[in-house]
N, C-alpha and C positions, 0 to 999 in steps of 0.2 A: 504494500500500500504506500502511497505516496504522502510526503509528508500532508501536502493538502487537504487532503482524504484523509488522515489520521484524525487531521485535527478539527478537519468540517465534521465528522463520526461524533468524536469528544465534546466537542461545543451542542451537537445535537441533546447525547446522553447528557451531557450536564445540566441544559434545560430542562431537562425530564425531569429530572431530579431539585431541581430550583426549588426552594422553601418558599412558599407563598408571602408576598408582601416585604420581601426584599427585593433592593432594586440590585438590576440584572447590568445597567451600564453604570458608568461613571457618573457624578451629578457637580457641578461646578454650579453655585448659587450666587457667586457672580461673579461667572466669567472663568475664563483659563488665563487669569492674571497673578501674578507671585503673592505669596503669603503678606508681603507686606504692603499690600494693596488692601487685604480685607483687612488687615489691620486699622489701616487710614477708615479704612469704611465702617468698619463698628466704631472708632473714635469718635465720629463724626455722626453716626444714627444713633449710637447711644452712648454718651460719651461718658454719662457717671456709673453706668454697670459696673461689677465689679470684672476686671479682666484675670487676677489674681487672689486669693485668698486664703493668707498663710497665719495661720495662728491670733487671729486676732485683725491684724494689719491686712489693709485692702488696698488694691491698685486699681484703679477703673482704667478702663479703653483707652480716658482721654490720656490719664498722667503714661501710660505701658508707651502711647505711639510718640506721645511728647519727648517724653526719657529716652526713648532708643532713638529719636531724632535728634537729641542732642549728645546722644555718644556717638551716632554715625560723623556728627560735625565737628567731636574731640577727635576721634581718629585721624581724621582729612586734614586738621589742623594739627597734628602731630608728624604728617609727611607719610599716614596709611593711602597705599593706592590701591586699583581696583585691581582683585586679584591677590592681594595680599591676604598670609596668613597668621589670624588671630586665634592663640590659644586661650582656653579658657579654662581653668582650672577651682572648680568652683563646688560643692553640693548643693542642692535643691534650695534655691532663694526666689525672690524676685527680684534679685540683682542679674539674675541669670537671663531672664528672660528681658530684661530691658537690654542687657548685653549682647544677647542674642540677635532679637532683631535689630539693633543697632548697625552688629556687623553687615550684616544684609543690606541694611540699607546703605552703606557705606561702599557695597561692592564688590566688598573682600570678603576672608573664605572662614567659615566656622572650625575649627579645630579642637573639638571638647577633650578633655583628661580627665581621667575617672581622679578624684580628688582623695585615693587612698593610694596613687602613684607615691611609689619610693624615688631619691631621689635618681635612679639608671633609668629606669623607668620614663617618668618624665625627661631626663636628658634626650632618650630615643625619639622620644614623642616629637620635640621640639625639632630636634634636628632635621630629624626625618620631613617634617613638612616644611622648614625652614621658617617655620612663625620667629620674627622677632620681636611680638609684642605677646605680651600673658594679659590679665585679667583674674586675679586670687581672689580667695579667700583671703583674709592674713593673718590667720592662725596656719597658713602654708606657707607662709614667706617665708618661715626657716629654710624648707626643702627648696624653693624656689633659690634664693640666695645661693646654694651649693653648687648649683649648674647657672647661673646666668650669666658668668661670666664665658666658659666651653661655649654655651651655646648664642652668645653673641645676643643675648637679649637688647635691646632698643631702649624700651618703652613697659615699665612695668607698673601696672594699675592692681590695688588691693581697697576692698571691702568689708567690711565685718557686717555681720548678722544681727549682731542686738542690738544695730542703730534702727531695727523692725519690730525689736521685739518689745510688746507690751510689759507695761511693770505687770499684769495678770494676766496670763495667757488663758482662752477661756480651757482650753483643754492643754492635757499635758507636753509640754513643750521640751526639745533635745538640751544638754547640756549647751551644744554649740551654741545656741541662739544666745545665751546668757553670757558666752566668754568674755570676757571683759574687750574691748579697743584693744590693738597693739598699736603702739604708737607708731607714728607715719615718717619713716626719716627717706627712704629709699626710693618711695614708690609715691604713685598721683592717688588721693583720696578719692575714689570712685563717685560718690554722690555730692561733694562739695565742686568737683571739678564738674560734675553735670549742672547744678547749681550758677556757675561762673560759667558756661558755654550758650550762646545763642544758636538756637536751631535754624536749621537752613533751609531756602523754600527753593532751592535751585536742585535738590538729590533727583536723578535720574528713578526713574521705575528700572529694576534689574531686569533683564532679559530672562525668560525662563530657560534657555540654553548654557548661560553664565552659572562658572560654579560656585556654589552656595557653602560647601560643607566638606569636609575630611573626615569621612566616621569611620575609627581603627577596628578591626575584628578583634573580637573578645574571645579568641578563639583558647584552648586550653594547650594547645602546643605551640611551640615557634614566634618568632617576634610578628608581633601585630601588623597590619599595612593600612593605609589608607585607602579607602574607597572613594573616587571621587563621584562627589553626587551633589546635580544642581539643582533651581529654585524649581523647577519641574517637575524632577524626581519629588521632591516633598510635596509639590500640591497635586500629582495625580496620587502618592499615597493617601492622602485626606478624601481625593474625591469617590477613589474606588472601593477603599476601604468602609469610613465612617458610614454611606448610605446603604451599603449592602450586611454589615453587621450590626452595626448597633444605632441607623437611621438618626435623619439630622434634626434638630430642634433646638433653635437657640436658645429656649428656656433652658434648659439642663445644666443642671450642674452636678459639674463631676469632681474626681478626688483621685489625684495621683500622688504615691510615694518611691516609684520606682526612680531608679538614678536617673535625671536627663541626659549626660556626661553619655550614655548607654542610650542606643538610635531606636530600642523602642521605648525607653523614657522619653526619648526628643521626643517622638510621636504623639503619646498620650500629655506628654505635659504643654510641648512649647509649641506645637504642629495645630494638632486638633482643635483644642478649645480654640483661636484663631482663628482656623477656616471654618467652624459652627457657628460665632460669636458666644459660645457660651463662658460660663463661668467656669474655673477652675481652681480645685481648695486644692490647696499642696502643702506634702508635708515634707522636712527636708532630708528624713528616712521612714524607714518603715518602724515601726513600735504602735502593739496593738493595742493600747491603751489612747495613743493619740488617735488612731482611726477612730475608734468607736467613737472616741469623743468630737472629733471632726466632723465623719456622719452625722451625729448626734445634732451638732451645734449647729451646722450651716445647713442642713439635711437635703445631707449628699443623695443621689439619683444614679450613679453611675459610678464603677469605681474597675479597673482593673486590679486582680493580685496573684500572685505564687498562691499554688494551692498549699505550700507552708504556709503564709499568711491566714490564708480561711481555715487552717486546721487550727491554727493556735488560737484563732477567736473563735472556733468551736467549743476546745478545751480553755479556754480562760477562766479563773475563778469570777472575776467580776464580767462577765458575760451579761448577766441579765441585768446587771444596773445600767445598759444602755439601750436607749431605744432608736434601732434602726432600720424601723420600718418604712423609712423614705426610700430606702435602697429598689431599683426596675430594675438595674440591668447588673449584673456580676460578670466579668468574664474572666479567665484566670487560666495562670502557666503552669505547665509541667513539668519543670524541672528536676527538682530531686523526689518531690512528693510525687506523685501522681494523682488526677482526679478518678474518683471511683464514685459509684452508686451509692454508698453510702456519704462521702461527704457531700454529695449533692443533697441527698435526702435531708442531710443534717440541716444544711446549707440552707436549703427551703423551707422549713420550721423554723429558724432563728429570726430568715429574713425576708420569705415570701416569693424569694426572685430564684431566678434559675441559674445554679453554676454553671459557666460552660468553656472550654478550650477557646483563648481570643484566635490565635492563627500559628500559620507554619511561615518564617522566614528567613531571611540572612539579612547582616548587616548590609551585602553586596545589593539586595535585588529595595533595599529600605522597610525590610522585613515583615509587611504584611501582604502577605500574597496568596491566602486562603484565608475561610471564614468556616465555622462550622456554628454560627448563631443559626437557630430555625431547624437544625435538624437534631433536639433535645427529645422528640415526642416518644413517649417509652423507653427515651436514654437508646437511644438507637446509635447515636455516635459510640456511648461508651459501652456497646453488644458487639459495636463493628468490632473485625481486625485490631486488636492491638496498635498503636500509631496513628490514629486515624485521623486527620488533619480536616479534611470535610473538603470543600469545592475552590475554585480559584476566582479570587477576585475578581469584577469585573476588568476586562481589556488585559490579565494577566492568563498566559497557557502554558501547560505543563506537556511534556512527553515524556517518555522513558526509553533509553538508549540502550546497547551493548556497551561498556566500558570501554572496550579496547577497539572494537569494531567504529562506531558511532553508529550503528544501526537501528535502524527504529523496533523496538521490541513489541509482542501484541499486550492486551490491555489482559493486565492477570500476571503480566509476567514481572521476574526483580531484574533492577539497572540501574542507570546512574539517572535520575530524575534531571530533568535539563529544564530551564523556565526561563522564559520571555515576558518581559514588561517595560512599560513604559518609564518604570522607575531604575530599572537595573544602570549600576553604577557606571563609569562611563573609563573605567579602570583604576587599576592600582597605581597610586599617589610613586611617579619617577619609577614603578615596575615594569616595565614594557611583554616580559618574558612573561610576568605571571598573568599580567594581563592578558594577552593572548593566549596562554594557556589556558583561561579561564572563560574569554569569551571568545564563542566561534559561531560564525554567519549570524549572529546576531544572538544567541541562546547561550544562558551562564551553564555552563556545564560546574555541576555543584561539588563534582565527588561525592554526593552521599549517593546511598542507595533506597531506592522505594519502586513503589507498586503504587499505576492507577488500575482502579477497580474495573470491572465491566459495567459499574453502570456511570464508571466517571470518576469515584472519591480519589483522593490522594491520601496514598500512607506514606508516613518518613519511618524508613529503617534506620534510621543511622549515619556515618562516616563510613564507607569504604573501608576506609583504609582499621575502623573499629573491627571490622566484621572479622570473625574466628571462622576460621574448616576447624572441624571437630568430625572424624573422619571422612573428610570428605564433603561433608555436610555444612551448609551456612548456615551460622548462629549469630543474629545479631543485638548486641548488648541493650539495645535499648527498649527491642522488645521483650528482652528478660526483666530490665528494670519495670517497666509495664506492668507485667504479669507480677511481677515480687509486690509491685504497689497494690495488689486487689487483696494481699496479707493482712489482716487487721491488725495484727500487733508489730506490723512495720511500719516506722517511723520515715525512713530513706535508704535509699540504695543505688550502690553503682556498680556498674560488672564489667572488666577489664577481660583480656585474655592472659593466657600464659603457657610457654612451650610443653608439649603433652611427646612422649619419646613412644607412644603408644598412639596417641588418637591426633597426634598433630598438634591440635590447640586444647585450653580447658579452660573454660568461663570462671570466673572468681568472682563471686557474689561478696564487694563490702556493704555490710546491712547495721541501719542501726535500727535496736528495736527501741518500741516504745518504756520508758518506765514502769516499774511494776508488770511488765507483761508476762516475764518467767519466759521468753523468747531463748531455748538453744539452736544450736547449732542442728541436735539431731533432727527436732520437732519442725523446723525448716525444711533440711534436710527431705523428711519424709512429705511434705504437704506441695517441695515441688514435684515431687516422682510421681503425685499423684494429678500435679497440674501440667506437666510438661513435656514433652516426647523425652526418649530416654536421653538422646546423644545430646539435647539440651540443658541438662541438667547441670549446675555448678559447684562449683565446691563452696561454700559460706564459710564468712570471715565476719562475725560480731566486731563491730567498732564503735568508740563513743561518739565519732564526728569523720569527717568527709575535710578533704581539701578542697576550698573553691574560689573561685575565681572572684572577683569584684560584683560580676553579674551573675551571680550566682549560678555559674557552672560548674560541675568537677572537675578538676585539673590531674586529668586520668594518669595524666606522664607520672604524677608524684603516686599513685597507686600502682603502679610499676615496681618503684623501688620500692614501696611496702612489701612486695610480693617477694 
């Protein structure tokens, strides 16, 4: 079959299978113009909304378009030109987000660092994209200082958090917000210098073609790259995504804690609310005592989380001293936890609303490029296949390959999942080699492996390169993780391989169980033989914690050398 014909077949089946009352195309509500276009335009239709809402402290449309219009005018007046790259080294503020689109509008290129960078770490970061201007926190200007001079820093701009923070926070508030000022000898004070700057009515509108952004891969092996992706890539993520999962209404307000520094943080925190004009409570990590109280207080509608996250305000002691029953829509990740039938169920009793898988993506393609909202009805996603990721965005198509061949495989069959979108990055930041490696005739060839279904769904197996022969046989880790997550008295789990002189490979299950559960080794042991084909079975290794990444991924290489 020709690729045409594959994927006119696919596009059929996938209709078929459409969830009623999600939209099927993209939806731009106004216009195919850059994010910081609807910005100007919620400023200016509602201009004392709140755009922000962190702990107390409110930022409306008007002050978010004004502020990042007067840091786009410090920059310009600092000798930033279009095209340059600005680091920003920051956790969850609303210093972030006037920074943000500032740099946008400015021209030049976003370069977030996860703000638990050490300082080699950030050295790489810096380099690597060649930013010579940062934007801190300055409770990081220690680590900043230790490389600014290697990396030829310019221009360094620092913030503090508890020039936001309320003397009463209404709910409970990070210690960060409370640090005290570090005094300012080195660096430009972030909001007095926006204070002393005139904004400028001469900024160009950015080209949606122009790049916007450098977002690093989080990935758990090998040094990070950048992905370069511009003002486009971000607003066809908002347009394909938000209408067809979780529909737009500007009333809404939502509640993000995920890192923005992390491209699906960007998304839900500094993307979305923007192209909806809705309201956004942010917190500047996760702690389940300030969610509930957040929900509580501003009464949240919308909230992404790790299904660690809904586990623990499952099990929380003060669970029921909150009320949050404003919560519609839940959607949530599967990372170490998995979601199962029962924490849905739980899920649904506490709060009324429906847990469900947000999407399947990469950093590379701007990470949402499947939705499985709407197909919850008798938990039919989580009856499907193990992995089950649900449908592909609109204007985003998925195939599946031979690895080595590139040949197109039939629908049922496993390969390297290949996917095309309008957001897919437009390569790796000065990589020429990986880039090409990575994108060919137009389609990101992912290196993982999956299956689309016969009637259309996509499942993700995995890495490739994760996947174990156990004799002979594919075994792929994460749908062992899967399976270990429907365990009740598992807490988390990750499964590695390791050299078998007998069967080739042998799956190593690290598990942590829950407290109090009386979880061994053998009682594992015996409940997967009874869940799992033989040659799938692994050996268990009880642990108190996991190695993980900033984004809360495992960082398998270091479960290697546990082994």
């Amino acid at each position: 079959m020709s690729e045409q014909a594959y994927l006119q077949k696919l596009a059929t089946l996938q209709q078929a299978v459409w969830p009623s009352g999600h939209a099927s195309e993209p939806q731009y509500p106004l216009g195919q113009r850059p994010l910081t276009h609807y910005l100007r335009h919620w400023a200016r239709s509602t201009p004392d909304k709140p755009a922000v809402r962190f702990y107390g402290h409110d930022l409306s449309y008007a002050e978010l378009d004004d502020l990042s219009d007067r840091f786009a005018a410090l920059l310009l007046q600092r000798g930033v030109q279009a095209g340059d790259r600005v680091a920003v080294y920051m956790p969850n503020c609303p210093h972030m987000h006037i920074v943000f689109y500032g740099i946008l509008k400015a021209g030049a290129v976003h370069c977030p660092v996860s703000p638990m960078a050490m300082p080699m770490e950030l050295a790489y970061q810096l380099k690597d994209s060649g930013s010579r201007v940062i934007v801190c926190f300055d409770q990081l200007l220690p680590v900043v200082r230790q490389v600014a001079e290697e990396c030829q820093l310019q221009l360094l701009i620092s913030t503090s958090l508890s020039e936001l923070c309320p003397a009463e926070p209404p709910f409970a508030a990070p210690d960060l917000l409370r640090a005290p000022k570090l005094p300012i000898s080195d660096s430009l004070d972030l909001l007095p210098a926006l204070a002393a700057t005139q904004p400028r009515s001469d900024l160009p509108e950015p080209a949606l073609e122009a790049i916007a952004a450098l977002n690093y891969t989080g990935g758990t092996t090998g040094l990070p790259k950048g992905c370069v992706h511009t003002h486009g890539d971000m607003l066809y993520t908002c347009a394909s995504f938000l209408p067809a999962a979780l529909g737009l209404d500007s009333e809404r307000v939502s509640l993000n804690f995920m890192p923005e520094f992390w491209i699906a943080g960007e998304n839900a925190g500094l993307l979305f609310p923007v192209f909806g004009g809705t309201t956004l409570v942010l917190l500047a990590r996760w702690d389940a005592l300030a969610f509930m109280g957040a929900v509580q207080h501003y009464r949240v509608q919308h909230s992404g989380l790790l299904v660690d996250s809904a586990a623990e305000i499952l099990d929380h002691p003060q669970r029921d001293a909150f009320d949050l029953s404003s919560l519609e829509v839940t959607s949530c990740v599967s990372f170490i936890k998995k979601l199962t039938p029962e924490y849905r169920r739980r899920w649904r009793e506490l709060t009324g609303c429906t847990l469900f898988e947000t999407s399947f993506g990469m950093t590379e393609t701007h990470t949402c490029d499947t939705f499985t909202a709407g197909l919850q009805a008798d938990d039919f996603d989580l009856k499907s296949a193990p992995t089950f990721v649900g449908l592909p965005v609109p204007g985003t198509e998925f195939k599946v390959c031979d690895f080595d061949s590139g040949e197109l495989l039939p629908l049922g069959s496993e390969g390297e999942l290949c996917v095309r979108s309008p957001s897919l990055f437009k390569g790796y930041w000065n990589k020429p080699e990986a880039s090409a490696e990575a994108l060919r005739d137009g389609w990101l060839h992912t290196g993982d492996s999956g299956v689309i279904t016969e009637q259309g769904f996509i499942r993700y197996l995995g890495r490739r390169k994760e996947m174990l022969k156990v004799n002979g046989m594919s075994v792929f880790p994460s749908e062992l993780e899967a399976m270990l997550g429907q365990h009740p008295a598992i807490l988390a789990s990750a499964v590695i391989g390791r050299p078998d002189k007998r069967r080739g490979e042998l799956p190593v299950a690290f598990v942590i169980a829950k407290p109090g559960s009386g979880l061994t080794v053998d009682s594992l042991t015996d409940w997967c033989r009874q869940a799992m084909a033989v040659y799938k079975l692994p050996q268990v290794r009880l642990v108190e914690s996991l190695p993980m990444t900033a984004t809360g991924k495992v960082k398998k290489n270091e479960l290697k050398e546990w082994i």
